[in-house]
C-alpha positions as CSV (number, residue, x, y, z in Angstrom):
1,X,0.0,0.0,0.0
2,X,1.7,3.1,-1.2
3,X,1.1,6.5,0.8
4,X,-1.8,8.2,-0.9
5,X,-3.6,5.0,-0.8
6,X,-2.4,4.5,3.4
7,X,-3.8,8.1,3.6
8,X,-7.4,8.0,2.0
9,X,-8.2,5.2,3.8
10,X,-7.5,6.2,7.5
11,X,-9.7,9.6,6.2
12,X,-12.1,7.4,5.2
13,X,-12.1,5.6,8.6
14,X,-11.9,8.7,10.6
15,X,-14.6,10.2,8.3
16,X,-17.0,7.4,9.3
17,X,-16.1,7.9,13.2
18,X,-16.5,11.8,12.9
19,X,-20.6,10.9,10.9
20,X,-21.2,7.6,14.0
21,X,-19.9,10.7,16.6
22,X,-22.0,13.3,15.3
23,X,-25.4,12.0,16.5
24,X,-28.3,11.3,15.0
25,X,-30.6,11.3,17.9
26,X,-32.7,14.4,16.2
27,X,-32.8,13.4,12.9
28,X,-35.9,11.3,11.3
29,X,-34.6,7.6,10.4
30,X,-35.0,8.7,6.9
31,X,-32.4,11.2,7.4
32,X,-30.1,8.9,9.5
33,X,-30.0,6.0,6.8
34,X,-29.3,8.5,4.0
35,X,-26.5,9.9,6.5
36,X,-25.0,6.8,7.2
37,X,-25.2,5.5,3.7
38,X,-23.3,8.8,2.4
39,X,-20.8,8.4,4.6
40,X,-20.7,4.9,4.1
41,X,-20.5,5.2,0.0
42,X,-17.8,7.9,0.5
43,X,-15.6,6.1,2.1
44,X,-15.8,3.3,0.3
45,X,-16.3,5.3,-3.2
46,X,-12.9,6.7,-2.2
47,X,-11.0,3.6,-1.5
48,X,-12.5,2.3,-5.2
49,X,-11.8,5.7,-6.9
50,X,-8.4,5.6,-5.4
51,X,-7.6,2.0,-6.8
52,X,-9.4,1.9,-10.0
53,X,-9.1,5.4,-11.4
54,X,-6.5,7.1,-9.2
55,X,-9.0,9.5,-7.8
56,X,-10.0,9.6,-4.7
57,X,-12.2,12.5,-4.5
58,X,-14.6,11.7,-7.6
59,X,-14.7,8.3,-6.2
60,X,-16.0,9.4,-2.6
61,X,-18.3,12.4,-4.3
62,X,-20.4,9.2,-6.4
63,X,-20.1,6.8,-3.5
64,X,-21.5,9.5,-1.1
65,X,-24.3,10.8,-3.3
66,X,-25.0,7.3,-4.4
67,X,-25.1,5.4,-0.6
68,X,-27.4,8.8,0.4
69,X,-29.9,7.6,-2.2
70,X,-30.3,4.2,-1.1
71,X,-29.9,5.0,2.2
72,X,-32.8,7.4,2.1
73,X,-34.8,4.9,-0.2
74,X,-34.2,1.7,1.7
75,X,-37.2,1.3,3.4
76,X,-39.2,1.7,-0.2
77,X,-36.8,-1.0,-1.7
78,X,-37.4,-3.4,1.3
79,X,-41.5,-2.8,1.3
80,X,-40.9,-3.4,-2.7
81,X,-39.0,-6.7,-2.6
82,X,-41.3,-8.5,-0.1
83,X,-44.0,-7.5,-1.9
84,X,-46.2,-4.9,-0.3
Protein backbone atom coordinates (compact mmCIF):
# COMPACT_ATOMS: atom_id res chain seq x y z
CA UNK A 1 0.00 0.00 0.00
CA UNK A 2 1.70 3.13 -1.19
CA UNK A 3 1.08 6.53 0.84
CA UNK A 4 -1.78 8.18 -0.86
CA UNK A 5 -3.59 4.95 -0.81
CA UNK A 6 -2.39 4.47 3.37
CA UNK A 7 -3.76 8.15 3.58
CA UNK A 8 -7.45 7.99 2.03
CA UNK A 9 -8.22 5.22 3.76
CA UNK A 10 -7.48 6.24 7.46
CA UNK A 11 -9.68 9.65 6.23
CA UNK A 12 -12.15 7.35 5.21
CA UNK A 13 -12.08 5.60 8.57
CA UNK A 14 -11.88 8.72 10.63
CA UNK A 15 -14.62 10.19 8.30
CA UNK A 16 -16.95 7.35 9.25
CA UNK A 17 -16.15 7.91 13.17
CA UNK A 18 -16.52 11.79 12.90
CA UNK A 19 -20.65 10.92 10.90
CA UNK A 20 -21.15 7.61 13.95
CA UNK A 21 -19.90 10.70 16.58
CA UNK A 22 -22.01 13.34 15.28
CA UNK A 23 -25.36 11.96 16.50
CA UNK A 24 -28.25 11.26 15.00
CA UNK A 25 -30.55 11.35 17.93
CA UNK A 26 -32.69 14.39 16.17
CA UNK A 27 -32.75 13.43 12.91
CA UNK A 28 -35.89 11.34 11.32
CA UNK A 29 -34.63 7.57 10.40
CA UNK A 30 -35.03 8.68 6.86
CA UNK A 31 -32.38 11.23 7.43
CA UNK A 32 -30.09 8.86 9.53
CA UNK A 33 -30.04 6.03 6.83
CA UNK A 34 -29.30 8.54 3.98
CA UNK A 35 -26.49 9.87 6.54
CA UNK A 36 -24.96 6.78 7.16
CA UNK A 37 -25.21 5.53 3.67
CA UNK A 38 -23.34 8.80 2.44
CA UNK A 39 -20.77 8.39 4.61
CA UNK A 40 -20.73 4.93 4.11
CA UNK A 41 -20.54 5.15 0.04
CA UNK A 42 -17.85 7.87 0.53
CA UNK A 43 -15.60 6.10 2.07
CA UNK A 44 -15.83 3.27 0.25
CA UNK A 45 -16.32 5.31 -3.21
CA UNK A 46 -12.89 6.75 -2.21
CA UNK A 47 -10.95 3.59 -1.53
CA UNK A 48 -12.54 2.30 -5.21
CA UNK A 49 -11.76 5.71 -6.93
CA UNK A 50 -8.40 5.64 -5.41
CA UNK A 51 -7.57 2.04 -6.80
CA UNK A 52 -9.37 1.90 -10.04
CA UNK A 53 -9.13 5.39 -11.43
CA UNK A 54 -6.49 7.09 -9.22
CA UNK A 55 -8.98 9.52 -7.85
CA UNK A 56 -10.03 9.59 -4.71
CA UNK A 57 -12.22 12.48 -4.53
CA UNK A 58 -14.56 11.68 -7.56
CA UNK A 59 -14.66 8.35 -6.16
CA UNK A 60 -16.00 9.40 -2.64
CA UNK A 61 -18.31 12.35 -4.27
CA UNK A 62 -20.41 9.16 -6.44
CA UNK A 63 -20.13 6.79 -3.50
CA UNK A 64 -21.55 9.47 -1.06
CA UNK A 65 -24.31 10.76 -3.32
CA UNK A 66 -24.96 7.29 -4.36
CA UNK A 67 -25.09 5.37 -0.56
CA UNK A 68 -27.36 8.78 0.37
CA UNK A 69 -29.89 7.64 -2.24
CA UNK A 70 -30.33 4.24 -1.07
CA UNK A 71 -29.92 4.95 2.19
CA UNK A 72 -32.83 7.44 2.13
CA UNK A 73 -34.81 4.89 -0.22
CA UNK A 74 -34.24 1.73 1.68
CA UNK A 75 -37.19 1.27 3.35
CA UNK A 76 -39.24 1.74 -0.22
CA UNK A 77 -36.76 -1.01 -1.68
CA UNK A 78 -37.41 -3.38 1.26
CA UNK A 79 -41.54 -2.84 1.26
CA UNK A 80 -40.93 -3.42 -2.71
CA UNK A 81 -38.97 -6.74 -2.57
CA UNK A 82 -41.28 -8.49 -0.07
CA UNK A 83 -43.99 -7.45 -1.93
CA UNK A 84 -46.21 -4.91 -0.26
Amino acid sequence: MNIMTGRIVKSAVLLLLVAGLAGCANMSPTGQRALSGGAIGAAGGAVLGTVVAGNPAVGAAVGGAVGAGVGAALPNIERSLNGN
